[in-house]
N, C-alpha and C positions, 0 to 999 in steps of 0.2 A: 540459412540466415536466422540469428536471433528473433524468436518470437516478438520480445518487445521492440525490435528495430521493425519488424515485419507488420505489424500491428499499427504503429506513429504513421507509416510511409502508407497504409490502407486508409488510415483515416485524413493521412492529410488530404489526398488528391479528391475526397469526399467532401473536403472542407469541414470535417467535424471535430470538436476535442475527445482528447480521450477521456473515460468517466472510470476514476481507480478507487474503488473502494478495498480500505483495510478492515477487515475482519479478523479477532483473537479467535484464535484456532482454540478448541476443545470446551468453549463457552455456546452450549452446557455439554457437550462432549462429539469426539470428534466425526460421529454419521452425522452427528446433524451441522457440524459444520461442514459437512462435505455437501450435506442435502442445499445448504445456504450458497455456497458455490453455485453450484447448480441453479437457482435461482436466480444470482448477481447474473446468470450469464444470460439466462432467460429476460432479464427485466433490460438489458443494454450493456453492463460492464463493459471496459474495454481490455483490463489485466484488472488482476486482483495482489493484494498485498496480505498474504499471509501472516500474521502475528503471532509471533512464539510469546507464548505466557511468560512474564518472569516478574521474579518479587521486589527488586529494585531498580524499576525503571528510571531512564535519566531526564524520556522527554514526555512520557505520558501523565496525562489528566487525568482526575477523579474514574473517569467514566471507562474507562482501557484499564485504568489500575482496577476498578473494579470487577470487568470482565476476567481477567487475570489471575487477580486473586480466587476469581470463583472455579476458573478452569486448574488451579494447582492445586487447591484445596480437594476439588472431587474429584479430579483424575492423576493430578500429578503427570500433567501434560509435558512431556519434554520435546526438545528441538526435532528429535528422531520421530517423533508421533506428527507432527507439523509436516515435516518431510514427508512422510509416509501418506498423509492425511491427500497433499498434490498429486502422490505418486495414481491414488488410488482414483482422486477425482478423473486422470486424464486416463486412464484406464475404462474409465464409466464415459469416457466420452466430449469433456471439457478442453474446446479447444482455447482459452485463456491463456496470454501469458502470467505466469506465476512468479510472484515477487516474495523472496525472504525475507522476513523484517525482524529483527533478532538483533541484542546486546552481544557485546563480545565474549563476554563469559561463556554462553553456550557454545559460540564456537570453538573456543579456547579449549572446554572441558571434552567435546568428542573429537578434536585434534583436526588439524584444516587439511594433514594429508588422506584423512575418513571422507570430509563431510563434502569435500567439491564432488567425486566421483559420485555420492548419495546425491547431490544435486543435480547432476547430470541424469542420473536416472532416473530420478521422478520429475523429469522436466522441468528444471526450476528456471526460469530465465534472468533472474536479478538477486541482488544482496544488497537490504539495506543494514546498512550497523548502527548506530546514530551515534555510540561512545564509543568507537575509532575514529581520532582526528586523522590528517592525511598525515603529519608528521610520522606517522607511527603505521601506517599500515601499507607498509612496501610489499610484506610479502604476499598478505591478505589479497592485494592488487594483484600481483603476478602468477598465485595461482589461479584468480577469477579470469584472466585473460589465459591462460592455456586450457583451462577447462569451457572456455566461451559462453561465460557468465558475466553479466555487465554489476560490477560494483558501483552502486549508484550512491553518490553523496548529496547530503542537508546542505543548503546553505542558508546563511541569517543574515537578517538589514543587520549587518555588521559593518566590522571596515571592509572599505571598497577594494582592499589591496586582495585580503582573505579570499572576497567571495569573485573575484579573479582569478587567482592563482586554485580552487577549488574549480569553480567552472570551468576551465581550461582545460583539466586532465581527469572529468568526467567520463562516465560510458554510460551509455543505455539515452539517458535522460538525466534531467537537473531539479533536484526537487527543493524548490523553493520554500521556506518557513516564511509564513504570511506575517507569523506574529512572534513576537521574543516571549519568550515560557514554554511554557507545556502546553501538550494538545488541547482542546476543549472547545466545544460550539464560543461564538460570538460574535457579538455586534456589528464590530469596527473592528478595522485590521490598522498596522503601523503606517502612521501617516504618510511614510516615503516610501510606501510600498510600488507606486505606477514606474518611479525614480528608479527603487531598486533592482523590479524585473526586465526593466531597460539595461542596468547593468549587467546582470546576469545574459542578460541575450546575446549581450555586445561582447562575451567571452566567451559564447561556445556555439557550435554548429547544432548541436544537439536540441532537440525538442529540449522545454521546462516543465513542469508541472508544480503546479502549488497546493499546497495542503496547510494544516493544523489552521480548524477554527471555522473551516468552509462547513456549513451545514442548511440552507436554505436554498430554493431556487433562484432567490435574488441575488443570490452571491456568484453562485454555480455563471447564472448567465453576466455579474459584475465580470466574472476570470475569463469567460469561454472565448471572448475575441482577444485576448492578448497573451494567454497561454495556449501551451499544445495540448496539457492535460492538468485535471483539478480530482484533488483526491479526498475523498470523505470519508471520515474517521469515525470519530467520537459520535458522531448524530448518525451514523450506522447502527456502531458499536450498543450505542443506547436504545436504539429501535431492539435490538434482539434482546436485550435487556426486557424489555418491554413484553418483548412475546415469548418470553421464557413457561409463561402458563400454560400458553399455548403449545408452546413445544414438548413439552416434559409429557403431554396425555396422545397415547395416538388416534383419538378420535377429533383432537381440536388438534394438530403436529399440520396439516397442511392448512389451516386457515392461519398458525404462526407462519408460517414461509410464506404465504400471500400477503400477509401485512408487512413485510420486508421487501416483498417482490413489489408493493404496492408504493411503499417510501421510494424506494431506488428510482422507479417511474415517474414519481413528482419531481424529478431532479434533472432527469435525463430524459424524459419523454420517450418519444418512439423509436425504433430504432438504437442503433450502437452506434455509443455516439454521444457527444451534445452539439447538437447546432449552433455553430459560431456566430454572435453575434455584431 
């Protein structure tokens, strides 16, 4: 079974959501995002979302582009080091499912009949694209499903027709955009957001989860009783940001991972998991 299938179906019968943080891979280079893995999984994760760096992002904020920019700039992080980066965490013992989160371009440029076997290797269990509409990704689809990788689509308070015919020919899960833009912490989300994830439910069997913009405990527990999972982005992404001092010296490197391990915990409390409210 699909790790992320195996995962939704653990946490349901617990009554808990799932808690998916996305982290950019190789900010500030890739031990210590492997080291930060390792932590998401210590402090509750429940899968993680892998971020390949890239310079023209479609959906990312300020704060992911920022992370990005700093991982290509000093490493010149490619999709294959991202890869590699999973490969190596579950090797070191990381039972996580592991989610691709990448533009179509990198796919495109190491060619899709390389990168699914790559992915099967280092355990990958999902493919997000966010600039592949469905119109266009027939075959992206077909080989995710022979190689038993679940290609997971955005959907947006859009029309009700789109985000139907998207949720309906879903895998994995349905990842809900809370707010129309780019990622980034905030306030308030789209006013017909209760409206919208009623739709979305009413067209697929599959768990939901929602992300862009979630970054508080008030929010995390606003989502936990009416999604299956809630994903933190940008207010992760900036927490490492934050202990980039910390991490770059190896005398203060584990009190940056405990101020991360420390955030994730204000989110998610104890346990794997958020307790559904």
């Amino acid at each position: 079974m699909n790790r992320i299938d195996a995962k939704f179906a653990a946490l349901k019968e617990q009554e808990l959501t799932a808690f998916i943080p996305f982290l950019t891979i190789g900010d500030p280079d890739v031990r210590t995002s492997i080291d930060i893995i390792h932590e998401l999984e210590k402090a509750g994760a429940s899968m993680v979302e892998l971020g390949v760096p890239y310079s023209d992002p479609l959906a990312d904020g300020p704060v992911i582009q920022r992370s990005s920019m700093r991982a290509l700039k000093a490493n010149r992080i490619t999709i294959l080091d991202v890869i590699g980066a999973a490969k190596t965490a579950r090797e070191e013992g990381s039972e996580l499912p592991f989610i691709l989160f990448t533009y179509y371009n990198p796919v495109l440029q190491t060619g899709l009949d390389r990168i699914f076997p790559l992915l099967v290797e280092s355990s990958i269990s999902g493919l997000i694209i966010p600039d592949l509409p469905m119109e266009e990704d027939e075959e992206v689809r077909r080989l995710a499903e022979q190689h038993g990788i679940h290609l997971i689509p955005l959907v947006a308070p859009t029309s009700r027709e789109r985000v139907e015919r998207i949720a309906s020919r879903a895998s994995g899960f349905v990842y809900c955009v809370s707010s129309l833009g780019v990622t980034g912490t905030r306030t308030e989300f789209h006013t017909g957001i209760d409206e919208f994830l009623s739709t979305v439910k009413g067209a697929t069997s599959l768990p939901i989860a929602i992300g862009f913009g979630i970054s508080t405990p008030e929010q995390v527990a606003r989502f936990s009783g009416v999604c299956d999972g809630i994903v933190v982005g940008s207010a992760l992404v900036r927490t490492v940001e934050e202990a980039l001092p910390l991490l770059s010296e190896p005398a203060s490197r584990r009190e940056g991972l405990l101020q991360i391990h420390d955030f994730v915990r204000t989110l998610v409390g104890n346990g794997s998991g958020i307790v559904r409210t």
